[in-house]
C-alpha positions in Angstrom: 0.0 0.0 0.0 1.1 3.6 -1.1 -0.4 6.0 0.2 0.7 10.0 -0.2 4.0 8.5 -1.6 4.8 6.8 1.9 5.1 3.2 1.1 3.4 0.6 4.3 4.6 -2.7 4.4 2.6 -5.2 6.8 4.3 -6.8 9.0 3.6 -10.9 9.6 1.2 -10.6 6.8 0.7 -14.3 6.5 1.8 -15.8 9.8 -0.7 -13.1 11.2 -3.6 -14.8 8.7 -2.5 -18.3 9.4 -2.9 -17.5 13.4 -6.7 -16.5 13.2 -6.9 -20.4 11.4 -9.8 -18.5 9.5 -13.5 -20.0 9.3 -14.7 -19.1 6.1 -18.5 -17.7 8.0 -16.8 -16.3 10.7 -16.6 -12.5 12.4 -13.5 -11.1 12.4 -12.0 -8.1 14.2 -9.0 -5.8 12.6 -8.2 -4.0 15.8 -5.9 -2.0 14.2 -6.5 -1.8 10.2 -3.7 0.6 9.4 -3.3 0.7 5.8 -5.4 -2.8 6.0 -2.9 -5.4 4.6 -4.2 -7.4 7.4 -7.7 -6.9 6.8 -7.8 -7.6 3.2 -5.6 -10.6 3.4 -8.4 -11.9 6.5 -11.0 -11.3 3.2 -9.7 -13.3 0.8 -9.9 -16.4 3.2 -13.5 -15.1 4.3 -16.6 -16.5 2.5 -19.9 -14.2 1.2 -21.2 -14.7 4.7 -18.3 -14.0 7.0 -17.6 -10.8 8.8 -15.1 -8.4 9.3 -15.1 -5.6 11.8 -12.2 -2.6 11.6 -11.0 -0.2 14.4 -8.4 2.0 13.6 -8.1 6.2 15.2 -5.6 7.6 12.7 -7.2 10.1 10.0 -5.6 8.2 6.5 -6.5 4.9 8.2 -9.8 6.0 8.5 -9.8 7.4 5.2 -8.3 4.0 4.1 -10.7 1.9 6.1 -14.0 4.0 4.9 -13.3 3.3 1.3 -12.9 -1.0 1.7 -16.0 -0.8 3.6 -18.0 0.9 0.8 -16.0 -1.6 -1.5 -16.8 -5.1 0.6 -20.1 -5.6 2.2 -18.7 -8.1 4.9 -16.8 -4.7 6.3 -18.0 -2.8 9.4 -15.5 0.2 9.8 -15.7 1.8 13.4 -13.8 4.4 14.1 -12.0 5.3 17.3 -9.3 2.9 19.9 -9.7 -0.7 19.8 -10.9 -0.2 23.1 -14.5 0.6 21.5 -14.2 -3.2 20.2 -16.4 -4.7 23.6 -19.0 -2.2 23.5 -19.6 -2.5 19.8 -19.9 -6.2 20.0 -22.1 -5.8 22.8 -24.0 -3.5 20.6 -24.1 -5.7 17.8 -24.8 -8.8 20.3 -22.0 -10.6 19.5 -20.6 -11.3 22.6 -18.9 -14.5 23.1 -19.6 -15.0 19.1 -15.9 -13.7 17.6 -13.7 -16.2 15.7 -10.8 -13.9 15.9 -9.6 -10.7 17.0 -6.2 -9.4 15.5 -4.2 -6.8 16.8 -1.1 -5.2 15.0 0.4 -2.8 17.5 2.6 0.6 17.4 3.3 2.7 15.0 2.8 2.0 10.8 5.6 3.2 8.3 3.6 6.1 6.8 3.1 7.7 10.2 6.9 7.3 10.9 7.8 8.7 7.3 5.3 11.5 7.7 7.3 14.4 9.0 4.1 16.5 9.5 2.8 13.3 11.8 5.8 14.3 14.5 6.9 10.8 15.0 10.1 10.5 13.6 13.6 12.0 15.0 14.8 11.7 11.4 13.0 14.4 9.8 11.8 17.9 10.9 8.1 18.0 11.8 6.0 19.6 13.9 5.9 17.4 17.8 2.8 16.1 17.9 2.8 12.2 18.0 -0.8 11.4 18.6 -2.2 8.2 16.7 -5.9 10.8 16.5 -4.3 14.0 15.1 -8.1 15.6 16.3 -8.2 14.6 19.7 -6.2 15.5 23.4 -2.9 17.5 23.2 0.4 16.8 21.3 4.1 16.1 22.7 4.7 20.1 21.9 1.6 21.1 23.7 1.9 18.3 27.0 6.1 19.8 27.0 4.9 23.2 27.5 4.0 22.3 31.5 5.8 18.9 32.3 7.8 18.8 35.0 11.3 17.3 35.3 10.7 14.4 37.5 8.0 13.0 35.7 9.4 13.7 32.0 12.4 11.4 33.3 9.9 8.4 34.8 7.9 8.8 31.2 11.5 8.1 29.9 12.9 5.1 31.8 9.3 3.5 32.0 8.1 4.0 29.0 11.0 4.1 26.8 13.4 1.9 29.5 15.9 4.2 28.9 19.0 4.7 30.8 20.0 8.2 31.1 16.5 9.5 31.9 17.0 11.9 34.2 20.0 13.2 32.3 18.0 13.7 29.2 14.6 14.4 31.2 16.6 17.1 32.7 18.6 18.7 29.6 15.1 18.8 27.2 13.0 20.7 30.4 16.2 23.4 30.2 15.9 23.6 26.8 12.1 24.4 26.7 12.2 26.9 29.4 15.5 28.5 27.1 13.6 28.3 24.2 9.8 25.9 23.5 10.2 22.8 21.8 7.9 22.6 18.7 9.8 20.6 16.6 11.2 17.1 16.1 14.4 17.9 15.1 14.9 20.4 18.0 13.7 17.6 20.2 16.0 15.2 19.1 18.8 17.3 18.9 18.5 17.9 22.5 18.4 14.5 23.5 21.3 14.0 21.1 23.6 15.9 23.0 22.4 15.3 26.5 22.7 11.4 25.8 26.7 10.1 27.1 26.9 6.8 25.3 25.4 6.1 21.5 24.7 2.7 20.6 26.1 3.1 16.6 23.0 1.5 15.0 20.5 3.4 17.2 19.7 7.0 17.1 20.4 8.3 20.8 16.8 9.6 20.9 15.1 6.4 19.3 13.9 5.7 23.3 12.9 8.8 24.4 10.7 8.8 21.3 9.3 5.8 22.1 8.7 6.9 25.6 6.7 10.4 24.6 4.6 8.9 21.7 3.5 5.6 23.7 2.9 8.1 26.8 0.9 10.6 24.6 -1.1 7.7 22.9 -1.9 6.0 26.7 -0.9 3.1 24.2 0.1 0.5 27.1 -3.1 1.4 28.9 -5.6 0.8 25.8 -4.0 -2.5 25.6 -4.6 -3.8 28.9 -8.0 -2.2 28.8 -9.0 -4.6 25.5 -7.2 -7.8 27.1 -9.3 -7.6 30.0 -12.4 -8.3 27.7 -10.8 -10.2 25.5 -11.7 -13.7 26.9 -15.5 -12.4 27.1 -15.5 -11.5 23.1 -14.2 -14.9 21.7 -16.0 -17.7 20.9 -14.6 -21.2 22.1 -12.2 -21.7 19.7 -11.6 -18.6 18.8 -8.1 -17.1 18.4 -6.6 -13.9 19.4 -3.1 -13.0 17.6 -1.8 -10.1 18.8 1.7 -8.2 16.8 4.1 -6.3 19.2 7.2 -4.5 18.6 8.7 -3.4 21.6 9.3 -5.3 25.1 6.9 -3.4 27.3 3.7 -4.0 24.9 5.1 -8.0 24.6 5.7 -8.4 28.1 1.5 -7.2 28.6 0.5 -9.9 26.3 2.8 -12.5 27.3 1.4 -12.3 31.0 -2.1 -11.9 29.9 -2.1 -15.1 28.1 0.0 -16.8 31.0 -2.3 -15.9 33.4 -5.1 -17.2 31.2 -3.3 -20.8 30.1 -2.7 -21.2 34.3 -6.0 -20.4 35.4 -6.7 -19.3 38.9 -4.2 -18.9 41.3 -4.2 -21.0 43.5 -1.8 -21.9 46.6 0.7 -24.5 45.2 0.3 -26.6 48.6 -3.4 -27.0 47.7 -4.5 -30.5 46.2 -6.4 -28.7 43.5 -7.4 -30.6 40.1 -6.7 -29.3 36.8 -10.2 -29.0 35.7 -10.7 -26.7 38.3 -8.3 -24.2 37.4 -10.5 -22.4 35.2 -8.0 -21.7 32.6 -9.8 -20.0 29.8 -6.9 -20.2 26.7 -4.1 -22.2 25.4 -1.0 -21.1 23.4 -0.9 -21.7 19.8 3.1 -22.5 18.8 6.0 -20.3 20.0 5.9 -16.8 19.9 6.7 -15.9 15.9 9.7 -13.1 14.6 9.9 -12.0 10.5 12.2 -14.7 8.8 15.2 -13.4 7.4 13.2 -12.8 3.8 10.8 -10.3 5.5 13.5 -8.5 7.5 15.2 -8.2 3.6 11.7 -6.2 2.2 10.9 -5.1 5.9 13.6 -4.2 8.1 11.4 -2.5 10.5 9.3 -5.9 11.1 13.5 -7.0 13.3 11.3 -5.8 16.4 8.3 -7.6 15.3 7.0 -10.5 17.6 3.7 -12.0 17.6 1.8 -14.4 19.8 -1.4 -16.3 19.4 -3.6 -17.7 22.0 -7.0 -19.9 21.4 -9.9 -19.8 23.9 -10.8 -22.9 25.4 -13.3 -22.4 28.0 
């Protein structure tokens, strides 16, 4: 897909596809349609009376979206978080009736390659960052009043990097010196505040990562979904989820722990397995791009995707 002249590539296009083990009849859910490489690819496995239901908050995936729905009757296009997904299939009374729910997370190659979008540290742009360029406040705007201490914890918890307080501390001078609108100013800042460059890896590829899932509640959202996951699926139904960075994998790797162990209960206690209540099992090891993909893709190295299966 080319859209504007920025070129998106979907990442685990097939082993994404293969992970929902598709039912021709089935409902579908695109949690994150993007450019919708996913979503088409889940229609051409989809008979004339399956479903397929797309969330997606970013204006050109909107845009995107709005035009395969008009094109393909077995699309619903809803748009706003995936964390709308429960209350629409409440809505639609299709609770505990999905065959799959697919979600591709972060950010897609056109927003990164967009300089107006603010997301990138490689080219000039105005600091914005949010997924929903109409709604809450950008970086630039939340920048104007943050405070030190809490800039650095948005760095080392959200972007797990090491020199937070040095950087937190260096980019709160600079805007009080002189406002921080841009990202190129931005990541100049944290360019020369930052002591020790890892050679392939911009200096301010964290703290990036840090404001833009911050400004985007993005780890939030997530766990907000999971919680209603189980509730949504159908037995039998899968849930495939695509991360690509630790702190998103490490939410989805527990959720679907805690939901393949079932109840916790004390080890000491003669408890049978039935009893555990466990509600999913794991569907193969968790899957990275094969060396092919990384060759077309090499944004899809952070890529990792797991799928899970409800049982009970």
């Amino acid at each position: 897909m080319n859209e504007g002249g920025y070129q998106h590539v979907t990442v685990l296009l097939h082993e994404a596809v293969e992970g929902l083990s598709i039912v021709e009849e089935g409902i579908y859910i695109d949690g994150t349609f993007g450019r919708g490489g996913h979503s088409r690819a889940i229609l051409d496995r989809l008979g004339p009376g399956g479903g397929l239901m797309m969330f997606d908050k970013d204006p050109a995936a909107i845009a995107e979206a709005k035009k395969l729905q008009e094109a393909d009757q077995r699309c619903q296009f809803f748009p706003g978080s995936f964390t709308r997904i429960p209350q629409v299939v409440m809505e639609k009374k299709l609770s505990g009736k999905i065959n799959g729910i697919l979600l591709d997370l972060g950010v897609s190659s056109p927003q990164l390659d967009d300089a107006d979008r603010g997301f990138s540290f490689m080219k000039d742009g105005p600091l914005d960052m949010r997924m929903d360029s109409s709604a809450g406040i950008s970086v630039a705007q939340w920048l104007e009043s943050a405070k030190e201490k809490q800039l650095a914890q948005i760095l080392k918890d959200y972007g797990e990097e090491r020199y937070a307080k040095r950087i937190a501390k260096a980019i709160i001078e600079e805007q009080q010196r002189n406002p921080i609108t841009r990202t190129a100013h931005l990541a100049e800042v944290i360019k020369l505040a930052h002591p020790n460059w890892d050679k392939h890896k911009h200096p301010a590829t964290r703290s990036f990562q840090a404001l833009r899932i911050f400004i985007n509640r993005e780890l939030e959202e997530l766990e907000i979904l999971l919680d209603k996951v189980i509730d949504l699926l159908e037995v039998g139904g899968r849930l495939v989820v695509i991360s690509f960075h630790s702190l998103e994998d490490r939410i989805v790797k527990r959720f679907i722990q805690q939901q393949c162990s079932g109840d916790n209960f004390p080890s000491d206690l003669p408890i049978t397995a039935d009893r555990l209540n466990r509600r999913m099992k794991k569907i193969k090891k968790p899957i990275v791009a094969d060396e092919q993909e990384l060759d077309r893709n090499p944004r899809a190295r952070s890529a990792i995707m797991r799928v899970a299966e409800k049982i009970a």
